[in-house]
Structures are given as structure tokens and as C-alpha cells.
N, C-alpha and C positions, 0 to 999 in steps of 0.2 A: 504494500500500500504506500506508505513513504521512502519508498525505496531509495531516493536522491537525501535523504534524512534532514529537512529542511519541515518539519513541526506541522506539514501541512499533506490534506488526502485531497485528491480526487473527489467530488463532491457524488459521481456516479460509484464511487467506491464504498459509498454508505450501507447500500443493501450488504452486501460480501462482509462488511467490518459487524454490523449487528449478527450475520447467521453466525458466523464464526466466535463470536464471545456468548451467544445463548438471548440478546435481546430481537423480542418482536415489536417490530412498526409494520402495522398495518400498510400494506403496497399503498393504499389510497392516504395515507398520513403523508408520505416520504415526501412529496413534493413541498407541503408546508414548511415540515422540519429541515429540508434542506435550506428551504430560504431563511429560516431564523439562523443557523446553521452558519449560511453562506449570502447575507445582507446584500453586498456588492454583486453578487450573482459575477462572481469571477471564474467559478467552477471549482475553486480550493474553499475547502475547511479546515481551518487554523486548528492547530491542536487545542487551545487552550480555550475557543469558545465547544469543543466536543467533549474536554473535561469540563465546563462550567455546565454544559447541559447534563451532563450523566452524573451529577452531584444531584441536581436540582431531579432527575430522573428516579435516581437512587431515595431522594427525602421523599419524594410522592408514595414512591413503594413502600415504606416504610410504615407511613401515615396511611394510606392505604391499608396494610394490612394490620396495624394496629386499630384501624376503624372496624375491619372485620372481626378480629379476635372481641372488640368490645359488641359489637351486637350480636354476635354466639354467646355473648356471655363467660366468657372463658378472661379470668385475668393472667397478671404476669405471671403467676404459679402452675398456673393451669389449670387451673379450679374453678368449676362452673356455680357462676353468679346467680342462673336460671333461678326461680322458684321452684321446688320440688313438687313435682307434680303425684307423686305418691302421698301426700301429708294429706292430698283432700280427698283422696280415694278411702282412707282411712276415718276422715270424718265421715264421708258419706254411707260406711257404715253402720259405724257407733248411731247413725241419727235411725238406719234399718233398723236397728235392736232395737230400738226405744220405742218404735210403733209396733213392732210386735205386742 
């Protein structure tokens, strides 16, 4: 990719650089993120605005999957926050027995 080792890729070198480290950008994304990417539309992306986005990439994910673990319910131990859905099974019992 930066083969001449001057801190900067091919801007059609994006796809190729995401499959090969494991990131998805949706084919219909690319063209966006290239131009935040690459403002001047020179065809180079700088290295250091493709580390500034996969920081800002990296906190989304993070935030993102810290959203999800809180609406499962599950905190940082791993321990489910849920209401126990057994305790009113158990009332609904006890209220059986009493109308007998």
C-alpha cells in the first residue's frame, strides 16, 4: 500500500486496507468516507487523518457496544441487571394456594 513509504495510501487502496485488518465499510459508505478521508480529492490519504478516523472509529465501537451490554442488562461483571422473572412466577403461586 505505501510502498514509496511517504505516510500516505492510494485512496482506491481503502477497500484492500479494511478486508485485510478485519474492518467493514459498507461498498455504499466508501465513497463518503473516502472524501472525509481525502478533503482535497487528490486520491492520497494521509496517514495520520486514517489514524484520526480509526481512533474516532475505535470510540464509536466501544460506546456502541457498551450501549448494548447496558440494554441486555449485563454490567461490567457480567451480571444480569434484568429483573428476575422467576420471583413473580413464584408469587403467582402463593396467590393459587390462597384461593384454594
Amino acid at each position: 500500500m505505501d510502498v514509496r513509504k511517504r505516510n500516505k495510501i492510494d485512496s482506491t487502496d481503502l477497500p484492500k486496507l479494511f478486508s485485510e485488518i478485519g474492518v467493514y465499510v459498507a461498498d455504499e459508505d466508501l465513497p463518503d468516507l473516502q472524501q472525509t478521508l481525502d478533503p482535497t480529492d487528490s486520491g492520497e490519504i494521509e496517514f495520520y487523518a486514517l489514524l484520526k478516523w480509526f481512533k474516532q472509529f475505535r470510540e464509536a465501537a466501544k460506546i456502541a457496544e457498551a450501549r448494548n451490554k447496558k440494554a441486555e442488562g449485563v454490567d461490567k461483571g457480567g451480571n444480569n441487571n434484568q429483573a428476575n422473572d422467576d420471583s413473580d412466577e413464584e408469587d403467582d403461586d402463593d396467590d393459587d394456594k390462597k384461593e384454594k
